[in-house]
Steps between C-alpha positions, in 0.01 A plus 500: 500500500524469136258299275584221235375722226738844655795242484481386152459894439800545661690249356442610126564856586816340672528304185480828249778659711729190411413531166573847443850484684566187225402691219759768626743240518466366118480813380849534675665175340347616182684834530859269603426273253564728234838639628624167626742358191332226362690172592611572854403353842319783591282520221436105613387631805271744381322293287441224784403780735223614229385129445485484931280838452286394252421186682396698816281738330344178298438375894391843621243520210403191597433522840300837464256311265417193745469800790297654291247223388461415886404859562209447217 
């Protein structure tokens, strides 16, 4: 059976996986971003999909911290 303290490790490694695959990702839309002509729906798109991204990685870096501190 797994302890508190091995969960919370768990989830932030879990956590740093997430965050890695969403850093992919923007790098991605920043790559489409600059062939995508600039006043078209998909460019719209793009640009809403890299505020979405940003967001989660604002919530991921979040959530590692509080894990984190309760590890301390």
């Amino acid at each position: 059976m797994m302890t508190d303290r091995e969960r919370i490790r768990r989830a932030i490694n879990l956590l740093r996986k997430q965050r890695a695959i969403l850093l992919e990702r923007l790098e991605e839309i920043n790559e489409n971003l600059r062939r995508v002509p600039n006043p078209s729906r998909a460019r719209r798109e793009l640009l809403a999909a890299r505020v979405s991204i940003r967001e989660a990685l604002r919530l991921n870096a979040d959530a590692i911290r509080l894990l984190r501190r309760v590890l301390l």
